[in-house]
Backbone as JSON, one array per atom type, in Angstrom:
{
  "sequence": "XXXXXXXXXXXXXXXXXXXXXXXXXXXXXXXXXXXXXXXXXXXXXXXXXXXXXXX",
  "N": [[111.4, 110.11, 88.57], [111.09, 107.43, 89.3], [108.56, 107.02, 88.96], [107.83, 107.6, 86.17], [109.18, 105.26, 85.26], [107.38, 103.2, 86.47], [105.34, 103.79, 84.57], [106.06, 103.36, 82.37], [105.6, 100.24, 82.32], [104.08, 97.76, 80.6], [100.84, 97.59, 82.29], [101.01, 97.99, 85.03], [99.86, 98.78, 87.05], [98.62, 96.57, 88.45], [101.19, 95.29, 89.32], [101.7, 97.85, 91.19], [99.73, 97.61, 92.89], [99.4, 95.06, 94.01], [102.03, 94.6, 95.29], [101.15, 96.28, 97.46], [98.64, 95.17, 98.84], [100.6, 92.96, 99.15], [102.32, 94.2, 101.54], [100.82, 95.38, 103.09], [99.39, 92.82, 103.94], [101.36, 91.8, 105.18], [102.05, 93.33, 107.42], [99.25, 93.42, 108.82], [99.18, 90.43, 109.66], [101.81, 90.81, 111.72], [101.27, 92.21, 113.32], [98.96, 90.73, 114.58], [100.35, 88.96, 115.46], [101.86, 89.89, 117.38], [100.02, 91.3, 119.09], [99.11, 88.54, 120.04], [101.67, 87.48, 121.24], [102.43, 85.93, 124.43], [102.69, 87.5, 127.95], [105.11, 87.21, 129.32], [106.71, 85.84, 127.58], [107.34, 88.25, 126.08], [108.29, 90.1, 128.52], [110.79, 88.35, 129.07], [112.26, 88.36, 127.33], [112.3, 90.6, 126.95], [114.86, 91.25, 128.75], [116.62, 89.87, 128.16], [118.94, 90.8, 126.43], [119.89, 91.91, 129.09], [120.98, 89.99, 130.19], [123.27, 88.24, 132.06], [123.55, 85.35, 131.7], [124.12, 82.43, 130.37], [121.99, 80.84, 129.06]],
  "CA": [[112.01, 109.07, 87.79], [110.04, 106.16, 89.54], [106.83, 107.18, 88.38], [108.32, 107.34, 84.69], [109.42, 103.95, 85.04], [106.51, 102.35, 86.31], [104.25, 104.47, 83.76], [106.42, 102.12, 80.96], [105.17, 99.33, 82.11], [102.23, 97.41, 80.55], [100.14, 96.65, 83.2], [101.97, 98.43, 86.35], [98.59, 98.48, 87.98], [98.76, 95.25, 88.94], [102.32, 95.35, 90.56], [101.71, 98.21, 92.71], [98.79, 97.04, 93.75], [100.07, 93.79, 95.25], [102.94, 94.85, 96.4], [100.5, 97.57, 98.27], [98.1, 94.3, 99.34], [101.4, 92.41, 100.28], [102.75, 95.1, 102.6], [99.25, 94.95, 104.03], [99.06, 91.69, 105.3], [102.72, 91.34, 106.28], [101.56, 94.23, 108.73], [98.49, 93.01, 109.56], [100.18, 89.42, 110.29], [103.02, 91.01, 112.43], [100.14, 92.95, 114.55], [98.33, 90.33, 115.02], [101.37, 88.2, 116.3], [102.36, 91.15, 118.72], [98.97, 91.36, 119.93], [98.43, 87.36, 120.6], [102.33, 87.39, 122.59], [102.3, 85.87, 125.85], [103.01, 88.85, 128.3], [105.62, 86.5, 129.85], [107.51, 86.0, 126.46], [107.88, 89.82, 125.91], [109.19, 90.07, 129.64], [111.95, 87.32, 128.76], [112.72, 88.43, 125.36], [113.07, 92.28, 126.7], [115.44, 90.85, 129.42], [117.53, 88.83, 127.1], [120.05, 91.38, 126.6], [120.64, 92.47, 130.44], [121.07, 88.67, 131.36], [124.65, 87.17, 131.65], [123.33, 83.77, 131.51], [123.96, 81.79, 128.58], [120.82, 79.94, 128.65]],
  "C": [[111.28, 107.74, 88.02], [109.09, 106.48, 88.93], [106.85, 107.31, 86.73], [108.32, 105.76, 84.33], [108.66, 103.29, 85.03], [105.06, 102.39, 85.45], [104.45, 103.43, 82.18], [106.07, 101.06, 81.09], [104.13, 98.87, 82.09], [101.88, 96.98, 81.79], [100.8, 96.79, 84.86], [100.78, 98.27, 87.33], [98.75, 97.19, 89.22], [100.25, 95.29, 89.59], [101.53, 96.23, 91.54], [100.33, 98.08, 93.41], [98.53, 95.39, 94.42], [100.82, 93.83, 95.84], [102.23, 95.86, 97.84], [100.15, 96.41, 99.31], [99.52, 93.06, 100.36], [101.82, 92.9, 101.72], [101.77, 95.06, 104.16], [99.13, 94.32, 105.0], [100.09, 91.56, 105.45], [102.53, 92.36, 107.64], [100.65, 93.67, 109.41], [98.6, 91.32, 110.63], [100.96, 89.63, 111.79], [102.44, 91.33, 113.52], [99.52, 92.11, 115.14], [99.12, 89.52, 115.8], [101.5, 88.7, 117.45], [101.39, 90.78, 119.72], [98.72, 89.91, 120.68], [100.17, 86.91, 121.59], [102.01, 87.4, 123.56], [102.76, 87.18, 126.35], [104.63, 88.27, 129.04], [106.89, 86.13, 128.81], [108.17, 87.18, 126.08], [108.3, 89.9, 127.27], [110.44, 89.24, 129.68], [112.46, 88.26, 127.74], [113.62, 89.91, 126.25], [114.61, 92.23, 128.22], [116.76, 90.45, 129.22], [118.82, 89.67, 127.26], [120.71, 91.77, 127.7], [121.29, 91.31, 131.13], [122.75, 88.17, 131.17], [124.53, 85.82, 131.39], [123.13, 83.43, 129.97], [122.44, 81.04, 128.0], [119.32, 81.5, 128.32]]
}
């Protein structure tokens, strides 16, 4: 049924191939964030939930 739908529209090309390219770099973005986290930030962060402290 998807592939019907987007077969009706002129010019579908072009959507799914930005939404493809968006997907992309919101990944490649997210990875690269991960990767440039302090190691010190991810030790806090994964902490966060065991801590009773409000701060």
């Amino acid at each position: 049924m998807f592939k019907q739908f987007i077969q009706s529209i002129a010019g579908s090309q072009v959507y799914v191939l930005s939404s493809l390219w968006l997907f992309l770099a919101f990944f490649v973005i997210v990875a690269v964030l991960l990767v440039r986290m302090k190691k010190s930030h991810t030790g806090y962060m994964s902490q966060l939930p065991l801590s009773d402290d409000p701060q």
